[in-house]
C-alpha positions in Angstrom: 117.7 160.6 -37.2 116.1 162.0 -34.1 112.9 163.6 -34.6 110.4 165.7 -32.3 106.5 165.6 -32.5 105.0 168.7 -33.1 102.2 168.3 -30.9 103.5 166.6 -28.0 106.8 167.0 -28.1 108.3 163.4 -27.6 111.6 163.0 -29.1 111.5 159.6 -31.1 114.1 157.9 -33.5 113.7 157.3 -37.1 116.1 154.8 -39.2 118.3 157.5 -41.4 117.3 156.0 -44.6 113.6 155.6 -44.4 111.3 157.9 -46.7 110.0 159.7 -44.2 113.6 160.7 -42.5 114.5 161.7 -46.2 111.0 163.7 -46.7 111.9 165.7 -43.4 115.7 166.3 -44.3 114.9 167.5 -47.5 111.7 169.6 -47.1 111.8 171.6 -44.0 108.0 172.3 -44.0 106.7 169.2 -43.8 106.6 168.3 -39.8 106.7 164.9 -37.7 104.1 163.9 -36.0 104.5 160.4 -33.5 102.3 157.8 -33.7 100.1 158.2 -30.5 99.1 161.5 -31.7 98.5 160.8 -35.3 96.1 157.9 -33.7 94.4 160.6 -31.6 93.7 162.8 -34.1 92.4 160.3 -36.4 90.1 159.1 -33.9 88.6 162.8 -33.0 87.9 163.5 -36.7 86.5 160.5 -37.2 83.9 161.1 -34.4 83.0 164.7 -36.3 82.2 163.1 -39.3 80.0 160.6 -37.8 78.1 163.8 -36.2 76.9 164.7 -39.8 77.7 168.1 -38.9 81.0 168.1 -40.4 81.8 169.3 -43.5 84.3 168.5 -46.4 85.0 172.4 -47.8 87.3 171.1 -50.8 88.3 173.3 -53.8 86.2 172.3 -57.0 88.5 172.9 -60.0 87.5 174.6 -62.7 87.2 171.8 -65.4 84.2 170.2 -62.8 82.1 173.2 -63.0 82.4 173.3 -66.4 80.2 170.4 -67.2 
């Protein structure tokens, strides 16, 4: 299966029977992503965190607030 990264867009090959191949045949919204960029973005949000002045804003669910 031949898939494009969104962000850069190299055109890479996947095996057609891999999980992810089947993930992007059979859910249009999820997106590819290549390696190199993946890395790269990894890397950068690392380097915020470590800044302390990045911050997690994640939904609290409601049973947490109860107690």
């Amino acid at each position: 299966m031949r898939v494009k990264c969104v962000i850069c867009d190299s055109i890479n090959e996947l095996p057609d029977y891999s999980p992810e191949a089947k993930k992007l045949r059979n859910r249009p919204i999820h997106t590819y992503m290549c390696l190199t960029c993946h890395d790269r973005i990894t890397e950068k949000t690392n380097a915020r965190i470590a800044t302390g002045r990045f911050i997690f804003r994640k939904k609290h669910s409601l049973i947490e607030d109860e107690f």
